[in-house]
ROBATI-586047 format. One record per residue (C-alpha): x, y, z. Coordinates in nm, 3 decimals, decimal comma. Last residue first. Example, Ala and Ser with C-alpha at 12.3 -4.5 7.8 and 13.67 -1.06 7.14 Angstrom:
2
<site <1,367; -0,106; 0,714>>
<site <1,230; -0,450; 0,780>>
***
This chain:
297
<site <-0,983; -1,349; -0,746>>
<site <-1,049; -1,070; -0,868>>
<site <-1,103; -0,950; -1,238>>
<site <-1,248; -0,586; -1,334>>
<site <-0,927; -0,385; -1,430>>
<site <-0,962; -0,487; -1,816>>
<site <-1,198; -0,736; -1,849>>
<site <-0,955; -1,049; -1,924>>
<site <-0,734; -1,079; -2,225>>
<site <-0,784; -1,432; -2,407>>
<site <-0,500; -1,646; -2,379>>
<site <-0,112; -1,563; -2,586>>
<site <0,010; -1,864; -2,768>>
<site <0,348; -1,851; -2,565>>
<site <0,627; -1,680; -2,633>>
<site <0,935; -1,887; -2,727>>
<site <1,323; -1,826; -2,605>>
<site <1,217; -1,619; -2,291>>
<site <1,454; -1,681; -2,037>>
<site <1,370; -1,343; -1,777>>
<site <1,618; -1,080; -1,800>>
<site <1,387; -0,799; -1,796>>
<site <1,248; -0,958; -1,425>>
<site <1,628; -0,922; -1,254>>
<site <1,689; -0,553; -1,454>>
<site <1,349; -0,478; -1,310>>
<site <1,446; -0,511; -0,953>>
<site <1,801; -0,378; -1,050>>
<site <1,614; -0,078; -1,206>>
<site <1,448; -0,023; -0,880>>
<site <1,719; -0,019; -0,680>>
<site <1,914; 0,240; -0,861>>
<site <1,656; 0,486; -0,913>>
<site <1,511; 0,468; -0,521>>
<site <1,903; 0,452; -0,423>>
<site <1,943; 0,756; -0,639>>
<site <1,668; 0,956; -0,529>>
<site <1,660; 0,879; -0,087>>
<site <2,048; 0,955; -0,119>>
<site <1,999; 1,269; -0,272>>
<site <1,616; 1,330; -0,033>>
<site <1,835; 1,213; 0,271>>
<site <1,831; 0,873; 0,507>>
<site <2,149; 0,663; 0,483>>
<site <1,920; 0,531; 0,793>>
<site <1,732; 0,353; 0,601>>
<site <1,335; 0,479; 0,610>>
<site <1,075; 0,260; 0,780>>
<site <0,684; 0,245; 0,815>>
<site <0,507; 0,039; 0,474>>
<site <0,328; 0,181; 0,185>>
<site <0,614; 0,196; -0,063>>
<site <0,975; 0,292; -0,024>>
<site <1,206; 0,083; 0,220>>
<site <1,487; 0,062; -0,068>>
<site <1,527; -0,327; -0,162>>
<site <1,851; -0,522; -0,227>>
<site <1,780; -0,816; -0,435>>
<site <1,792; -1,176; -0,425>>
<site <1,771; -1,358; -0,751>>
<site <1,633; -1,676; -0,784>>
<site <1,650; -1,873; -1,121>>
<site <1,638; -2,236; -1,208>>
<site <1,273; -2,288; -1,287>>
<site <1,325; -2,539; -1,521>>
<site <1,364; -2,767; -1,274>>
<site <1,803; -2,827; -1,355>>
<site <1,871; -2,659; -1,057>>
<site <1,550; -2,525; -0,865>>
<site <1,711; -2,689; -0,536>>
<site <2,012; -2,462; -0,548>>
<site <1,874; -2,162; -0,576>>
<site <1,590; -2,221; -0,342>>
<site <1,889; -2,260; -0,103>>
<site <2,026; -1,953; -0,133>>
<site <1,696; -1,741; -0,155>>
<site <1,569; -1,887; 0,128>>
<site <1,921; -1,761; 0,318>>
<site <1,769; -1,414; 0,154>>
<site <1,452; -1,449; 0,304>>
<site <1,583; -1,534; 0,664>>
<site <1,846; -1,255; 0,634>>
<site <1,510; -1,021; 0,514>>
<site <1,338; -1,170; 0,869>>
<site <1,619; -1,035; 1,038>>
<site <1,657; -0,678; 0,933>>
<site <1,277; -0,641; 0,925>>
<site <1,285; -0,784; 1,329>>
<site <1,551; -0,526; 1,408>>
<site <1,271; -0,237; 1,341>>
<site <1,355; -0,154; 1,738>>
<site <1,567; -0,381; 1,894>>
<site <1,505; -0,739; 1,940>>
<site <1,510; -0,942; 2,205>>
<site <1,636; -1,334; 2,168>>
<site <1,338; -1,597; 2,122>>
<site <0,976; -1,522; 2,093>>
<site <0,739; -1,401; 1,868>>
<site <0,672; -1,715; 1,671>>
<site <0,901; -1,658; 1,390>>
<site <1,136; -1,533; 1,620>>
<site <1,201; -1,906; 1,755>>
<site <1,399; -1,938; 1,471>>
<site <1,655; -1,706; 1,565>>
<site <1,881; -1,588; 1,256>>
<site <2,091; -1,293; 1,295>>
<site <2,010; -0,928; 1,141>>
<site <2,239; -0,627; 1,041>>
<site <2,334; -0,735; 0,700>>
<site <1,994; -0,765; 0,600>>
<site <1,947; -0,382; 0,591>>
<site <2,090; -0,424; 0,278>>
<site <1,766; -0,513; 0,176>>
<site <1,587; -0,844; 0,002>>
<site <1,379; -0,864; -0,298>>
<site <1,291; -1,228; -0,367>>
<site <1,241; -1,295; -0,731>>
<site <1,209; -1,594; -0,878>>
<site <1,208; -1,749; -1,277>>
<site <1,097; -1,956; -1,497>>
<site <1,116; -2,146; -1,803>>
<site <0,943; -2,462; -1,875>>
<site <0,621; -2,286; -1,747>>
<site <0,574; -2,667; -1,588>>
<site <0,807; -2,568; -1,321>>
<site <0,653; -2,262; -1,216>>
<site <0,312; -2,425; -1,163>>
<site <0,489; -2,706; -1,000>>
<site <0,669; -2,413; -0,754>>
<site <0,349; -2,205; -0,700>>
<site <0,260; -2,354; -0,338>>
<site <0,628; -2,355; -0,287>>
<site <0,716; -1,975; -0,368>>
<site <0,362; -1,893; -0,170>>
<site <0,503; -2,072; 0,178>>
<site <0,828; -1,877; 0,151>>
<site <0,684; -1,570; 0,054>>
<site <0,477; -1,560; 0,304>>
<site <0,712; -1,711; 0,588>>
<site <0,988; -1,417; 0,552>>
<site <0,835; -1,075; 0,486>>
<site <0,477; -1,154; 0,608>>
<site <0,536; -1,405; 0,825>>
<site <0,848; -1,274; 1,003>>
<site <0,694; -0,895; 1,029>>
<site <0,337; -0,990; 1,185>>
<site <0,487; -1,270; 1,437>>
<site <0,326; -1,607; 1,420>>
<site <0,058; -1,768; 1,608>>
<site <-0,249; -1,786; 1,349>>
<site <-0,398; -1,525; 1,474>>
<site <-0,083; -1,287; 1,395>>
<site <0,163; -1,178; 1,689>>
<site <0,271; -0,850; 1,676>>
<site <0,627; -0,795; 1,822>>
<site <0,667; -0,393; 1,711>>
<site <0,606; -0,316; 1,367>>
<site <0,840; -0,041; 1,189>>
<site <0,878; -0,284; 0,838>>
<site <0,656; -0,459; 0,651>>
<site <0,691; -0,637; 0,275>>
<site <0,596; -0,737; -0,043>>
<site <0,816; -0,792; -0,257>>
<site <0,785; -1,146; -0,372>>
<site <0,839; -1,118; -0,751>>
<site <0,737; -1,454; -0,957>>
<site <0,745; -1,508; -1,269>>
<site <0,692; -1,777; -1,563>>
<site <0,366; -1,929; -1,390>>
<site <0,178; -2,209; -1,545>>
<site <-0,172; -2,327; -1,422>>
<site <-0,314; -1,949; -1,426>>
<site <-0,653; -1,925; -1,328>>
<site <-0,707; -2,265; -1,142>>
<site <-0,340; -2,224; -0,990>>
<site <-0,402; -1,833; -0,871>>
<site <-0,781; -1,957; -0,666>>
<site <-0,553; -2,227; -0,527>>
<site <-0,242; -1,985; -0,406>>
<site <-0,504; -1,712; -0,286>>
<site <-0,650; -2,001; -0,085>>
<site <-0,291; -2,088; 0,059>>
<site <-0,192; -1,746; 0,129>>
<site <-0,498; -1,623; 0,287>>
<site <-0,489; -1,919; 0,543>>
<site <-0,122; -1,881; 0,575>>
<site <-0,191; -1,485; 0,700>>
<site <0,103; -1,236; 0,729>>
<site <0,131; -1,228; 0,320>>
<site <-0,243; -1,114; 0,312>>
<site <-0,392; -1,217; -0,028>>
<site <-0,644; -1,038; -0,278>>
<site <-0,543; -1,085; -0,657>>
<site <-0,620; -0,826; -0,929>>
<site <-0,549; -0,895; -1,266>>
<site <-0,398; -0,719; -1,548>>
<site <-0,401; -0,814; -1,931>>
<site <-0,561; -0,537; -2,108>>
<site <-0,262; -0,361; -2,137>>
<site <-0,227; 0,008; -2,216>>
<site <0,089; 0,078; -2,025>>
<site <0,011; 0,358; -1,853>>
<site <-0,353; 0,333; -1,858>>
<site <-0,347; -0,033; -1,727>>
<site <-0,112; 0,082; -1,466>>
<site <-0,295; 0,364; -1,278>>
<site <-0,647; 0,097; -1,340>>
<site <-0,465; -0,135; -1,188>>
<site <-0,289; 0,047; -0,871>>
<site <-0,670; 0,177; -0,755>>
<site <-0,759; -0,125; -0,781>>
<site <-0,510; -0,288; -0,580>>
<site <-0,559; 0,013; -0,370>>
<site <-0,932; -0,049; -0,290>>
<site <-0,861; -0,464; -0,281>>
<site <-0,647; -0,413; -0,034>>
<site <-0,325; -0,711; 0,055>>
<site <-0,245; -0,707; -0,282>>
<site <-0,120; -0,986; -0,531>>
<site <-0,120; -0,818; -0,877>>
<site <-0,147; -1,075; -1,161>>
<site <0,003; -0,957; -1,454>>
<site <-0,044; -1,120; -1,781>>
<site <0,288; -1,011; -1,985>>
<site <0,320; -0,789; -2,264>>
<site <0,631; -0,585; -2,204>>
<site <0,446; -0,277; -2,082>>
<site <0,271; -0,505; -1,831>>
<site <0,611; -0,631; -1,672>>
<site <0,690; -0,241; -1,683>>
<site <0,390; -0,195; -1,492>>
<site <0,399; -0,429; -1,281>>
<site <0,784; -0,372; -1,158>>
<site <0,688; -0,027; -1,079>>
<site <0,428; -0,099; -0,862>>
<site <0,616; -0,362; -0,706>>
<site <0,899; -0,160; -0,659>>
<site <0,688; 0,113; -0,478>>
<site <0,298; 0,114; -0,442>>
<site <0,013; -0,144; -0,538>>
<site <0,228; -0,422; -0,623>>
<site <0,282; -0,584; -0,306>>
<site <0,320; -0,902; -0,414>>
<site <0,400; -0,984; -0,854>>
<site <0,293; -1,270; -1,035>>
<site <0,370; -1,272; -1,363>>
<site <0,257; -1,488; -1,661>>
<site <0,442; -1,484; -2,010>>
<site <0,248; -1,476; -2,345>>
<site <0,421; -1,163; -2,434>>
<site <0,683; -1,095; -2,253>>
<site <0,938; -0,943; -2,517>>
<site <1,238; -0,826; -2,405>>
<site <1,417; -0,579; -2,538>>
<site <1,640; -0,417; -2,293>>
<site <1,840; -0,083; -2,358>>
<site <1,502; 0,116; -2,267>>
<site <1,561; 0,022; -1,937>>
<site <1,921; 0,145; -1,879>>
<site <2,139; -0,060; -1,585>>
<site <2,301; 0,226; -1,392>>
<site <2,656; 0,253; -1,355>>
<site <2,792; 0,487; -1,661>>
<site <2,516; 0,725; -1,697>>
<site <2,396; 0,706; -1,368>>
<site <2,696; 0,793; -1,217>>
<site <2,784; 1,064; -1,454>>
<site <2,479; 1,244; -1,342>>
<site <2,529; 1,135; -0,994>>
<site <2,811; 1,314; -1,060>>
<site <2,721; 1,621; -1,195>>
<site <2,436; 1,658; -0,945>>
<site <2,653; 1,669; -0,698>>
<site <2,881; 1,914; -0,836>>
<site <2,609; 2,110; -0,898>>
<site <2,462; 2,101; -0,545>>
<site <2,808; 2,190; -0,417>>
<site <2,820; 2,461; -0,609>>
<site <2,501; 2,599; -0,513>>
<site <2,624; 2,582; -0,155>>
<site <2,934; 2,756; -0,208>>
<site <2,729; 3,036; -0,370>>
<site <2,513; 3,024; -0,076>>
<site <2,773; 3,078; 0,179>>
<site <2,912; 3,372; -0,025>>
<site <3,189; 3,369; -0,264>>
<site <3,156; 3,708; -0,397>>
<site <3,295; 3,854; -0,059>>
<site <3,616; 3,652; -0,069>>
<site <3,590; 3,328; 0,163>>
<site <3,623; 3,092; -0,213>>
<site <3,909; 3,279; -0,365>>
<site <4,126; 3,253; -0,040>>
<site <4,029; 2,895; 0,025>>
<site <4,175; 2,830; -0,331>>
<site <4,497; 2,937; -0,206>>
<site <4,623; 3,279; -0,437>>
***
């Protein structure tokens, strides 16, 4: 008897098949994640003493990447663009992880003004810097020029982080052991660099083609950041896929609550895999612990 026989008799009904196929699938990305994806609780690093700065850490892979940065004993600075879900992000991940050690930064990744004196007020607090996780991100804007000239989704995605990764370079160098984040997207792979898109100009873009862009520009940053933090002590920069979860407009289009899961599982445990592996060979003399979730700067 053919297996299509067995499966279009009466007790093989559309939704049996269906159920099976939602076993199966669950089964394997089951086995998947067994096998394939990096486990947390395997790691055992100790970041005690360490300073982290992480953007857009009120939602998503920042949020995540906070806490688990907190977890391990680090001072976390979380660089928001609201203060009212910064906070609301603090006080969610101080009583997770139970550290007193979390601070609240204000800074608008579109704005170079904001970046700069959110850089200065950072370096007075915290004059060496052992992380640094640009995440933040926009996506679904159309051509949006800031005040200051530049488009919305370029600066913040792609001149932010660039401009904040060199204002805090000496203060990563002197942690003596340091490291970068940028989290890209596979959606890079669909962009093309045009400088004069930084500015709102230059070839036309299709819709949401400005994110795929701007994350090529990041992740050619990445390359070359790379290279020039050789032998600095801050010689790491990872570049990272990103899913579009968080408080931003976008979805892939690989779009699906499976897919939507085990992309959101797998790309935030590389994000976290990059930090876990941060050079650690001698925690610092830890600082006094701020007022838990009541320091801004």
């Amino acid at each position: 008897m053919s297996l299509w026989s067995v499966l279009s008799s009466p007790a093989w009904g559309p939704g049996s098949v269906v159920l099976i196929l939602v076993l199966l699938l669950r089964l394997s990305v089951q086995i998947w994640h067994k096998f394939y994806l990096w486990d947390l609780q395997h790691c055992s690093t100790d970041l005690t003493g360490k300073t982290a700065v992480v953007t857009g850490a009120n939602s998503g892979i920042g949020k995540a990447v906070s806490q688990e940065l907190a977890r391990r004993g680090a001072r976390v600075i979380l660089a928001c663009r609201s203060r009212e879900r910064g906070q609301q992000a603090l006080a969610e991940i101080q009583a997770t992880s139970k550290s007193n050690r979390l601070l609240l930064g204000e800074v608008d990744l579109s704005s170079m003004a904001s970046i700069r004196s959110f850089a200065q007020r950072l370096l007075q607090e915290c004059p060496e810097i052992h992380l640094l996780v640009n995440n933040a991100a926009v996506s679904g804007f159309p051509t949006t020029l800031t005040p200051e000239g530049l488009d919305l989704t370029f600066a913040t995605n792609y001149t932010g982080p660039f401009l904040l990764t060199n204002l805090l370079q000496g203060a990563l160098q002197r942690a003596g052991s340091a490291r970068v984040v940028n989290v890209s997207s596979f959606r890079q792979s669909h962009g093309y660099i045009d400088e004069d898109h930084l500015i709102g100009a230059g070839r036309p873009l299709t819709f949401n083609q400005n994110y795929d862009c701007s994350k090529l520009l990041l992740a050619s940053f990445t390359g070359k950041l790379a290279q020039r933090l050789q032998g600095t002590g801050a010689d790491l920069a990872d570049n990272l896929p990103d899913l579009l979860l968080g408080s931003f407009f976008g979805a892939p289009r690989r779009s699906g609550l499976v897919w939507g899961a085990v992309a959101a599982g797998r790309e935030r445990a590389r994000c976290l895999q990059a930090v876990a592996k941060l050079k650690c060979p001698a925690a610092a003399a830890p600082t006094a612990p701020p007022t838990p979730a009541q320091v801004f700067f």
